[in-house]
C-alpha positions in Angstrom: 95.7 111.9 130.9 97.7 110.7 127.8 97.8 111.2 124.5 97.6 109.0 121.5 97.5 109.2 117.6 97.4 106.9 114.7 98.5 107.3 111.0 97.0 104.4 108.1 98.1 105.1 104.8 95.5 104.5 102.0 98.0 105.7 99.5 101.1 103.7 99.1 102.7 106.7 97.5 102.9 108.2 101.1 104.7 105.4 102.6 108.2 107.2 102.2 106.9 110.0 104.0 104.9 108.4 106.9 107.5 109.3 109.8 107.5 113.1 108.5 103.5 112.7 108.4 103.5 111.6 112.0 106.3 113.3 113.6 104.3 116.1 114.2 101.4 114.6 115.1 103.1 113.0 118.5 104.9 115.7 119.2 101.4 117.9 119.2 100.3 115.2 122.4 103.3 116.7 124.6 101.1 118.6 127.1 99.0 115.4 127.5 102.2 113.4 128.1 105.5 114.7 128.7 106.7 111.7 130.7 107.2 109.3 128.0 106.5 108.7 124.6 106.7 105.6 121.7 105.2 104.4 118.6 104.8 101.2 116.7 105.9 101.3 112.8 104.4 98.8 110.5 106.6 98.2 107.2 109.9 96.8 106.1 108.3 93.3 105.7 110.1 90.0 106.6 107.7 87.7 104.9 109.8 84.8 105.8 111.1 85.0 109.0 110.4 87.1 112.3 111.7 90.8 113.0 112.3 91.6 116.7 112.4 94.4 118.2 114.9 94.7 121.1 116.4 96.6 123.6 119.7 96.9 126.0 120.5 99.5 128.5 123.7 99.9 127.6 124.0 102.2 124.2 127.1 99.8 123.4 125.6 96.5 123.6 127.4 93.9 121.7 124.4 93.4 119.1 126.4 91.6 116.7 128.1 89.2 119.1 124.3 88.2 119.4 123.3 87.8 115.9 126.4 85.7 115.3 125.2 83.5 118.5 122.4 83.5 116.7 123.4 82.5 113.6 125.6 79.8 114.8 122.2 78.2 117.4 119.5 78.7 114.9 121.3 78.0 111.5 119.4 80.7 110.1 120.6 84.3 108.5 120.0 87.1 110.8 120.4 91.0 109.8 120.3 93.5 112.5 120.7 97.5 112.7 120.7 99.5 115.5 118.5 102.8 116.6 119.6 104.4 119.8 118.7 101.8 122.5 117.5 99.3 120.4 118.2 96.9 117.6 116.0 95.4 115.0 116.6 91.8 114.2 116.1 90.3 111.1 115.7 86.6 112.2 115.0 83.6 109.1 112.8 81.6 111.6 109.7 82.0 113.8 108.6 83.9 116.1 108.6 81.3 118.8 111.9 80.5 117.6 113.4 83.9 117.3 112.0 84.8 121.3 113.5 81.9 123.1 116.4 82.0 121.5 116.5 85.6 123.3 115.5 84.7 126.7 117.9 82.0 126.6 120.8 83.5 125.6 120.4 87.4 126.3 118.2 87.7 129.6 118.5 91.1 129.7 117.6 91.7 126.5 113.9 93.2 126.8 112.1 91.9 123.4 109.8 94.8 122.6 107.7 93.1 120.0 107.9 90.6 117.5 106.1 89.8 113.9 106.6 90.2 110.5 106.2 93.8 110.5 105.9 96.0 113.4 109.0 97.8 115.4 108.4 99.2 118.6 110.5 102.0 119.9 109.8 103.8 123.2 111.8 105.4 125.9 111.3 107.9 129.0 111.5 111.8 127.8 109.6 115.0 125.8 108.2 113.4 122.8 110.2 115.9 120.6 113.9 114.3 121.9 112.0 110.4 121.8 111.4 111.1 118.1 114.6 113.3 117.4 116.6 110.3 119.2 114.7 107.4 116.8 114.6 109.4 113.5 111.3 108.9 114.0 111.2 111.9 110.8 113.0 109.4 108.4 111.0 106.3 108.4 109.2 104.5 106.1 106.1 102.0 106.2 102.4 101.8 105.8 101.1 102.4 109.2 102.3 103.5 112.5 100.5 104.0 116.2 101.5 106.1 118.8 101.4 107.4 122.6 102.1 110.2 125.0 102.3 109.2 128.7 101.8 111.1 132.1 102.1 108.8 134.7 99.5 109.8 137.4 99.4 106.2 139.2 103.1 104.9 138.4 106.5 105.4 137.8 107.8 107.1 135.0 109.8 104.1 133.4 110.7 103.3 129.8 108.7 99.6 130.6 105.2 101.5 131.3 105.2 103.6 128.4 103.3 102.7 125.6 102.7 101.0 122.8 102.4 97.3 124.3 102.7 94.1 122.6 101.8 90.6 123.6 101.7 89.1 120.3 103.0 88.7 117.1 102.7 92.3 115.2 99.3 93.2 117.6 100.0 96.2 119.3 97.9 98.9 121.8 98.2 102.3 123.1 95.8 103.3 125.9 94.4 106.5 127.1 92.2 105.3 130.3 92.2 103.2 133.4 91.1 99.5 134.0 89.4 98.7 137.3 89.6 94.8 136.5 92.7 94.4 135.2 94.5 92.5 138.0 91.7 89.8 137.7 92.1 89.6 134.3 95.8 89.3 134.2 95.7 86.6 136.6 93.2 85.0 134.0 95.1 85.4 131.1 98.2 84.1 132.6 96.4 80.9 133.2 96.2 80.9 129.6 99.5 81.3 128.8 99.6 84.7 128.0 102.8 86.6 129.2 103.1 89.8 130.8 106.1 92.3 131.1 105.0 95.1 133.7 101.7 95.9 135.9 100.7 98.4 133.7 96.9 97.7 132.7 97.1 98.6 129.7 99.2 95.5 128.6 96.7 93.2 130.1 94.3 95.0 127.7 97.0 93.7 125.0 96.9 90.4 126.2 93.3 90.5 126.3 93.0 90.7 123.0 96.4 88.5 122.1 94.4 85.4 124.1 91.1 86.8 122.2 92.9 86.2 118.4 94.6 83.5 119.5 91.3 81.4 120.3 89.9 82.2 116.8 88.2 85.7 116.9 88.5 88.3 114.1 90.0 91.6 115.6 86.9 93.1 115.3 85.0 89.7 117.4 88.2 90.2 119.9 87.4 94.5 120.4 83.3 93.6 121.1 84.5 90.6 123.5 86.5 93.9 125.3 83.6 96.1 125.3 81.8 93.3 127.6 84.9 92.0 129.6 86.7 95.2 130.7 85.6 97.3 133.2 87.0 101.0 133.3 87.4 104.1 130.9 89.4 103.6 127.7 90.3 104.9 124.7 92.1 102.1 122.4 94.4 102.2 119.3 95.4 98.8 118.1 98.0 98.2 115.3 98.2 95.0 113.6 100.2 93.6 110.2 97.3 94.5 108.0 95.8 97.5 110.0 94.7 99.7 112.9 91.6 99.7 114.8 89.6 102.1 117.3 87.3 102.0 119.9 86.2 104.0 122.9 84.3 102.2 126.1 80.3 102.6 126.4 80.9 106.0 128.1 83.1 107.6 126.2 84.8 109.9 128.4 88.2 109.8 127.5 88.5 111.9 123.8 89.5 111.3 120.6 88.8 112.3 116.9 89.2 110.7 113.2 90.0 112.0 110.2 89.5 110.3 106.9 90.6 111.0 103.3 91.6 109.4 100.1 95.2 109.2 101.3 94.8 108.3 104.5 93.0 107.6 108.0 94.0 109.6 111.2 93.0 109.3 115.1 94.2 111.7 117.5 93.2 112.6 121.2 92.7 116.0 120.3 92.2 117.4 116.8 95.6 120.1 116.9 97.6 116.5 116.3 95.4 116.4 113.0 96.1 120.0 111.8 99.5 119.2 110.1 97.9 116.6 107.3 97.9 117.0 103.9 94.5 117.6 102.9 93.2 117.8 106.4 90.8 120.9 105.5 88.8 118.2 103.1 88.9 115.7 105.5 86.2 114.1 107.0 86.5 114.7 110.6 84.4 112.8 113.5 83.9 111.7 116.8 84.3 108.0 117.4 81.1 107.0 119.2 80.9 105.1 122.4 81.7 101.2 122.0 81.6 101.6 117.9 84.8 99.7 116.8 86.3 101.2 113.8 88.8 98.6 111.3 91.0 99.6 108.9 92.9 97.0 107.5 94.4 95.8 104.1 92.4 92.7 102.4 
């Protein structure tokens, strides 16, 4: 039992207010997760160049000893800034780039995601101190994804909470179990895909990284799911242009949208929704079984 919620701005005029929008709206998923929480922002472009999101242990990391390193390795301007645990990196070269420089030089530096857009920020705790400790209430950008975790089968670690990332600015947050997944990971690793943890939810991440990555459309890569994982799930994907949704052929685990003008909302239960502008004209559904439902910017 976890909880998860989603936030896509249709109206750019909300975009300096999406972290007040959405603060609520995790905090409202505490009695479904209480162990952990995180989201995934979109915004804050680096058009040319990669952002990375990443994380230390230690509060008093040397961060800018690292992005002089890396300024001096890669020839290439880095900006960085730091938010509790972690540090975004502003890094003027790929992705593939930006990464190994990391694991080369900084081992135990966990890279939490990396793209042109999306910041991942996640930690063990109430939901209420996660976002209080991220200023989750100040941020700005165009989307943002996130999760609740009680962890009935696992440890309660910051490295099996949610959101996941396998992939540049693709995302997922998970309410559900995989029966298959240990096949499947096995499977994707012969393909090069790279896994962090045992949780099954990131092989359903890098399910759909190695799905992209061989030429599908998101929406191709979610129906190729629907016939090659076996379990119950409830999926929120973020991306650089968008969010999707979809719920397995069964449909057991819950979750509603909510659609306006302004915006489109997904939440496991509908009390997350009740703090949106406008949400009393809003159209309000339940997702149906296997439908995948796309949002994304053209």
């Amino acid at each position: 039992m976890c909880g998860i919620v989603g936030l896509y701005l249709k109206n750019p005029a909300l975009e300096s207010e999406l972290g007040a929008l959405f603060e609520p709206m995790l905090i409202a998923m505490t009695d479904r997760g209480p162990d952990s929480a995180g989201f995934a922002i979109y915004g804050d472009e680096v058009v040319d160049g990669t952002k990375l999101t990443l994380r230390h242990e230690d509060e008093n990391y040397n961060w800018e000893a690292l992005a002089e390193l890396a300024r001096a390795e890669l020839n290439a301007e880095v900006v960085w800034f730091q938010n509790a645990t972690v540090a975004v990196f502003k890094m003027h070269c790929d992705a593939p780039r930006a990464t190994a420089f990391i694991e080369a030089h900084a081992s135990d530096v966990l890279i939490l995601s990396a793209g042109h857009s999306i910041e991942i920020l996640k930690e063990v705790g109430l939901p209420e101190i996660i976002a209080n400790n991220f200023n989750l209430k100040g941020m700005k950008g165009t989307h943002i994804i996130g999760h609740t975790r009680m962890a009935t089968e696992s440890a309660v670690t910051m490295a099996g909470s949610h959101p996941f990332s396998t992939g540049e600015d693709l995302c997922l947050v998970h309410n559900g179990s995989l029966s298959n997944h240990n096949r499947l990971r096995l499977e994707l690793k012969r393909q090069g895909i790279h896994f962090e943890t045992d949780n099954d939810s990131e092989v359903a991440a890098g399910y759909l990284m190695h799905r992209l990555q061989e030429g599908d459309t998101l929406k191709q890569a979610l129906e190729n799911a629907l016939k090659d994982l076996d379990g119950f799930f409830t999926f929120t994907i973020g991306t650089r242009d968008g969010f999707a949704v979809v719920r397995d052929p069964i449909a057991c685990k819950p979750a509603v949208l909510a659609e306006t003008d302004d915006y489109v909302a997904m939440a496991s239960e509908y009390q997350a929704l009740t703090t949106l502008p406008g949400i009393e004209n809003a159209r309000v559904w339940e997702p149906e079984a296997a439908k995948i439902y796309v949002w994304e910017r053209t």
